[in-house]
C-alpha positions in Angstrom: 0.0 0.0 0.0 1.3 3.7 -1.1 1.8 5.9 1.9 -1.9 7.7 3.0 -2.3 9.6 6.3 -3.2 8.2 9.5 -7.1 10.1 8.7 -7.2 7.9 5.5 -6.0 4.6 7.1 -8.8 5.2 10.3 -11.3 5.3 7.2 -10.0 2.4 5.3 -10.3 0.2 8.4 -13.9 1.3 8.9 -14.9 0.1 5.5 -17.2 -2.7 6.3 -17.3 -6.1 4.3 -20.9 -5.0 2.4 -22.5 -3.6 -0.6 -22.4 0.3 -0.7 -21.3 2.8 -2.5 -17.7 5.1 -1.7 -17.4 9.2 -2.2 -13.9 10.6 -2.4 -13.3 13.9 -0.8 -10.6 16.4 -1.7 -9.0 18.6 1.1 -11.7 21.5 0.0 -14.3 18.9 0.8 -15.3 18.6 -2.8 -16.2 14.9 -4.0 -13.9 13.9 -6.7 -15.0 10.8 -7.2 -18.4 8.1 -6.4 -17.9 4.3 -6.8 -19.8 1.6 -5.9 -18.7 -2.0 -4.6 -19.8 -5.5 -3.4 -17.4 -5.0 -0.9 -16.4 -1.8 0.1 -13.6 -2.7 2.0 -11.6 -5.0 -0.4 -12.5 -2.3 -3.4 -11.6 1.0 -1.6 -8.3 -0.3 -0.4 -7.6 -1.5 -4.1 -7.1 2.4 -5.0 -3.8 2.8 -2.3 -1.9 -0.7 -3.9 1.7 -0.1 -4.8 1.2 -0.4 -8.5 -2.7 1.3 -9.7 -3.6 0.2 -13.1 -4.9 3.6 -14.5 -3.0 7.0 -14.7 -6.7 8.4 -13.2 -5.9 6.1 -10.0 -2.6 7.8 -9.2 -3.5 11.6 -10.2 -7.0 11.4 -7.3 -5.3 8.9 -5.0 -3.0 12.1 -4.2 -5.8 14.3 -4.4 -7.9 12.3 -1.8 -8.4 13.9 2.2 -11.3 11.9 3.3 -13.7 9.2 2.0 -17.2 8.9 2.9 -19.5 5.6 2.6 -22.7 4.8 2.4 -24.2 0.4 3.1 -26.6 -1.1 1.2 -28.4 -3.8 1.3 -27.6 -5.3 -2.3 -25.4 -4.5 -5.0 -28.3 -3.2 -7.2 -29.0 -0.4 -4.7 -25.3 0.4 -4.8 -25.5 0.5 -8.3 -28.4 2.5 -8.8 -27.4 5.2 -5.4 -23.8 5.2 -7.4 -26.2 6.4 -10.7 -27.6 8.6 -8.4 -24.6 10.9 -6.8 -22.9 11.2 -10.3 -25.6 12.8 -11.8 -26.2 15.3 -9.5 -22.5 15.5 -8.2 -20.8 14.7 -11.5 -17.5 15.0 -9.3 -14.7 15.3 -11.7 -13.1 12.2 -11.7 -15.7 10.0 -13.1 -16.4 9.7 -16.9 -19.3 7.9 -17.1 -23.5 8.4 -16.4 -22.4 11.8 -15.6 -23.3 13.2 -19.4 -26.7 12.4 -20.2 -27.6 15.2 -22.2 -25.0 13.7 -24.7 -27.0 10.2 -25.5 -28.2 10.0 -29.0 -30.3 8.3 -31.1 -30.5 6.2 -34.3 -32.6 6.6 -37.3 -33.6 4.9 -40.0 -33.8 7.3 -42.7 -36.0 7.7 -45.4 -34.5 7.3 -49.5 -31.3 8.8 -50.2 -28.3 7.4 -52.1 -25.8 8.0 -49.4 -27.0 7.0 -46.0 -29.2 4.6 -44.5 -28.9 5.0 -41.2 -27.9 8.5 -39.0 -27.4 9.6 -35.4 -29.4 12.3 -34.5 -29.3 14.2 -31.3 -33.1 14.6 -29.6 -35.7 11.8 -30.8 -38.3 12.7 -33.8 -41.2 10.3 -32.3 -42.0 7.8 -35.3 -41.3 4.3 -36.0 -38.1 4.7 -37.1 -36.0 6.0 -34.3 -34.4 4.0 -31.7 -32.5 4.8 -28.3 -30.7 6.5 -27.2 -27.8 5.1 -27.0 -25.0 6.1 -24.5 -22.1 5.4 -26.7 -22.2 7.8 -29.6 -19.2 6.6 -30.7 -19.5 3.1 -31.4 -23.0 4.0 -32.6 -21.1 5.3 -35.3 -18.5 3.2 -36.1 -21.6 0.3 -36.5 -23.0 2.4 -39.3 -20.1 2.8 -40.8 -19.1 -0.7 -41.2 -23.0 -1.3 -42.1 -22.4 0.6 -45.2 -20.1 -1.8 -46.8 -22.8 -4.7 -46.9 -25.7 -2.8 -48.3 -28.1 -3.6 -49.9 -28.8 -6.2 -47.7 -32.0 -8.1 -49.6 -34.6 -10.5 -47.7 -34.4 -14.5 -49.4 -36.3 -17.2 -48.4 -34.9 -18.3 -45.4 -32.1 -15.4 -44.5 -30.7 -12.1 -45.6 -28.2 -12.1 -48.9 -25.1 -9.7 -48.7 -22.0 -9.1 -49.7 -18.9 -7.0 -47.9 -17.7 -4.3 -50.7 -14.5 -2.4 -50.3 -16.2 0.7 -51.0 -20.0 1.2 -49.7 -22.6 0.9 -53.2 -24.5 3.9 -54.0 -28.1 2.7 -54.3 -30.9 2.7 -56.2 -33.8 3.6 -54.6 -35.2 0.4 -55.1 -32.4 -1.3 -53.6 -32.4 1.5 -51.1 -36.0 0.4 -50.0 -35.3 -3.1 -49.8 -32.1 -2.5 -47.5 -34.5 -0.2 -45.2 -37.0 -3.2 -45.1 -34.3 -5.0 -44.1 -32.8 -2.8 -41.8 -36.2 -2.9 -39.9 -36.7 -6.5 -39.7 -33.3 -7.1 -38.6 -33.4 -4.1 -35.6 -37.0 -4.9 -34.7 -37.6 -8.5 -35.1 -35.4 -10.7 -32.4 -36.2 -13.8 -35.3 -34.7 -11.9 -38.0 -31.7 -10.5 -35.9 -30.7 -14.0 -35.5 -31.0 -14.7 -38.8 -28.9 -12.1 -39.8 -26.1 -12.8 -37.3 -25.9 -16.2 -38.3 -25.4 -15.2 -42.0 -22.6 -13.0 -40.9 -21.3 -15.8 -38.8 -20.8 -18.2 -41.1 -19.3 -15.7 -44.0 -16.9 -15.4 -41.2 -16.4 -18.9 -40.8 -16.1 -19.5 -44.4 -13.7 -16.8 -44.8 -11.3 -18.3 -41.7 -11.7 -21.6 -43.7 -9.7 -20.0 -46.9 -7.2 -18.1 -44.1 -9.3 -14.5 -45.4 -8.1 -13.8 -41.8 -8.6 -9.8 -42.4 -11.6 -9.9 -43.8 -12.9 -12.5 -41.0 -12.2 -9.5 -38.5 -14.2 -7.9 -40.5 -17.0 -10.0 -39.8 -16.8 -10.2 -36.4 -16.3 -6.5 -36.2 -19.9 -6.1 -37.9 -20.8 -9.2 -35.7 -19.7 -7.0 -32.1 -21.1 -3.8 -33.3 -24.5 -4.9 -34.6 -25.0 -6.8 -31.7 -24.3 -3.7 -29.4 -27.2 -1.8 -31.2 -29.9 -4.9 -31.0 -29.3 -5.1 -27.4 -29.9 -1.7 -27.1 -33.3 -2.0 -28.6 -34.5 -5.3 -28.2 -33.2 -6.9 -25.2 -33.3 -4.1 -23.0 -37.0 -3.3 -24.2 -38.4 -7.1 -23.6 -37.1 -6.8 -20.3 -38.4 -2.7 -19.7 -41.8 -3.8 -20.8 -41.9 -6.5 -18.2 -44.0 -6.4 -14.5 -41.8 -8.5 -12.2 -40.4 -9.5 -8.8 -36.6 -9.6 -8.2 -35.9 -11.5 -4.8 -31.7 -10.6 -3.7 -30.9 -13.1 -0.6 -29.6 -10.9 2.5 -28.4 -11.3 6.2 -31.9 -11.0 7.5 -34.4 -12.8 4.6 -34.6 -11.5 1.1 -35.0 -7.7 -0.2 -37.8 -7.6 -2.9 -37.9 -5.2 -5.5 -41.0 -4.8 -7.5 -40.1 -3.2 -11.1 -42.0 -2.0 -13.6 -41.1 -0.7 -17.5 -37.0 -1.0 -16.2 -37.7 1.2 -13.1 -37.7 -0.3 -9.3 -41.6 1.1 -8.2 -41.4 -0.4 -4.2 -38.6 -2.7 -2.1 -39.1 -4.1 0.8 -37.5 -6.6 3.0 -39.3 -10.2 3.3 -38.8 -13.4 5.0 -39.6 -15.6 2.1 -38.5 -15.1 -1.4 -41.9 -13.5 -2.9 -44.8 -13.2 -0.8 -48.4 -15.5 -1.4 -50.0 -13.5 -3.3 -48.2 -11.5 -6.6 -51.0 -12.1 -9.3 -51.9 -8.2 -9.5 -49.1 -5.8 -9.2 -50.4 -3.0 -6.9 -49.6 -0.2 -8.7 -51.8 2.4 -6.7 -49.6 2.0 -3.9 -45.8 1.9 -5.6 -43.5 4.9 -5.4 -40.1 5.0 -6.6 -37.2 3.6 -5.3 -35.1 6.8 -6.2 -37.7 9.3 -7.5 -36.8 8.9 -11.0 -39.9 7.9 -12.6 -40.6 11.7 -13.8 -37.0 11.7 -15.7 -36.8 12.1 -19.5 -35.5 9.4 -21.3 -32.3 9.9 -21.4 -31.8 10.1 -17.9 -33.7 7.2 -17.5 -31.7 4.9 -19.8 -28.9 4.5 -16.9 -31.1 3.9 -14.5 -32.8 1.1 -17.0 -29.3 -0.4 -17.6 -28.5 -1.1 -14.5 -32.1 -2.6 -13.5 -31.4 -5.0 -16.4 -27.7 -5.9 -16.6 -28.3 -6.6 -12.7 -31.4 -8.4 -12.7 -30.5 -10.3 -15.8 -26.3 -11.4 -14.8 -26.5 -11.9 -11.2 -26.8 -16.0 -10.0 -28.2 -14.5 -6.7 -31.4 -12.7 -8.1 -34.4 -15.4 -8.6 -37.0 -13.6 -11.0 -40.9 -14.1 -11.0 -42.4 -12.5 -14.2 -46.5 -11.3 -13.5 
């Protein structure tokens, strides 16, 4: 451990063994910095090691006076108080959640010879906008590559495309096909598989003949359009969803009733879900961290988190209603 005063080493032996999340604290009494940990004890103590992994470690470890905690009872509050503080904080340190405003959104345009799909930076409400999205620029670079296959045309029983060195300029029939395409592929889960299994296996084939740049290629595509279908699909099965999530802790289970991607009510049971959860009792349900009246953007943090958590954690059982 690098050398901290004897104030920072009281702290660090405070830090219980529990969910929570951290605040660092300059010598001004400005927070620098939220985190958020399963353990706050074995994650704080990782930012005073003898060798930090980031540049950004070492430049706030030596700005640090004081650090301030907060217990949870699970992970996903941790997550969701972290969420919380860096909005309204944004202390200076952190890079991301902090930027809302920023998100952006997809569109499908309508005919022109040149572009197929744009980012554009507040929503037009029709059929053919998607997000937002929090990474603007990987949104990009997934159009870009997109380009080179176009037109993508609807067979039988899958998509046919080809990769071109240079992106086609279309006709406007071809350009309408491609959008039909386009559609099926970012609104139809069936079709999305479809679609990456096509660009699998031209990846695959092109591996077989040791085409080893142009199976990057591939998988590039393959990473990128993935990022933009769970964006818009998976996330939205799950946000359109009524359900129970039980966490196990010390004293029974902490159940959090979630509606559309937001946590509405928790409470703390003795059983995993109680008798009776045919109706959810909507009338009565408040939010867990008033952020039901956020716009959309805002929101689509707070909707990350309530998903990734719900939907990687062993620990979570699930009852759909």
């Amino acid at each position: 451990m690098i050398n901290v005063s004897d104030k920072l080493k009281n702290k660090l032996n405070t830090l219980p063994m529990k969910p929570g999340v951290y605040k660092m604290i300059d010598v001004k009494g400005n927070i620098i910095y939220v985190g958020k940990s399963k353990m706050l004890k074995n994650r704080v103590k990782t930012y005073f090691s003898s060798n930090p992994k980031w540049d950004k470690v070492n430049r706030m470890v030596n700005s640090i006076d004081d650090i301030e905690f907060i217990v949870t009872d699970t992970h996903l509050e941790a997550r969701i108080l972290e969420c919380s503080l860096i909005k309204s904080i944004k202390p200076i340190f952190n890079s991301q959640m902090k930027h809302d405003r920023g998100y952006v959104y997809l569109k499908l345009e309508d005919y022109n010879k040149y572009r197929a799909l744009s980012i554009v930076e507040s929503r037009e409400k029709n059929t053919f906008t998607f997000g937002p999205f929090r990474r603007k620029f990987q949104l990009t670079e997934t159009i870009n590559v997109l380009k080179n296959l176009y037109p993508i045309k609807r067979t039988a029983k899958s998509y046919s495309f080809n990769y071109h060195l240079f992106p086609d300029t279309l006709s406007e029939t071809d350009f309408n096909e491609n959008r039909n395409s386009l559609y099926e592929i970012l609104t139809d889960n069936s079709k999305t598989k479809i679609f990456i299994k096509e660009l699998s296996d031209k990846m695959k084939n092109e591996a077989a003949l040791y085409n080893f740049e142009m199976a990057s290629i591939y998988k590039e595509i393959i990473i990128n359009t993935n990022y933009i279908i769970y964006s818009i699909n998976k996330k939205n099965d799950f946000a359109s969803s009524n359900l129970i999530a039980s966490i196990p802790i010390e004293t029974g289970y902490k159940l959090f009733y979630i509606s559309n991607g937001i946590i509405l009510k928790n409470e703390i049971s003795e059983k995993h879900f109680p008798d009776n959860i045919e109706a959810f009792p909507e009338t009565d349900l408040t939010s867990l961290d008033s952020v039901i009246n956020m716009d959309e953007k805002s929101l689509v943090d707070y909707k990350d988190i309530v998903c990734s958590e719900i939907t990687s954690s062993p620990e979570i059982v699930v009852k759909y209603l």
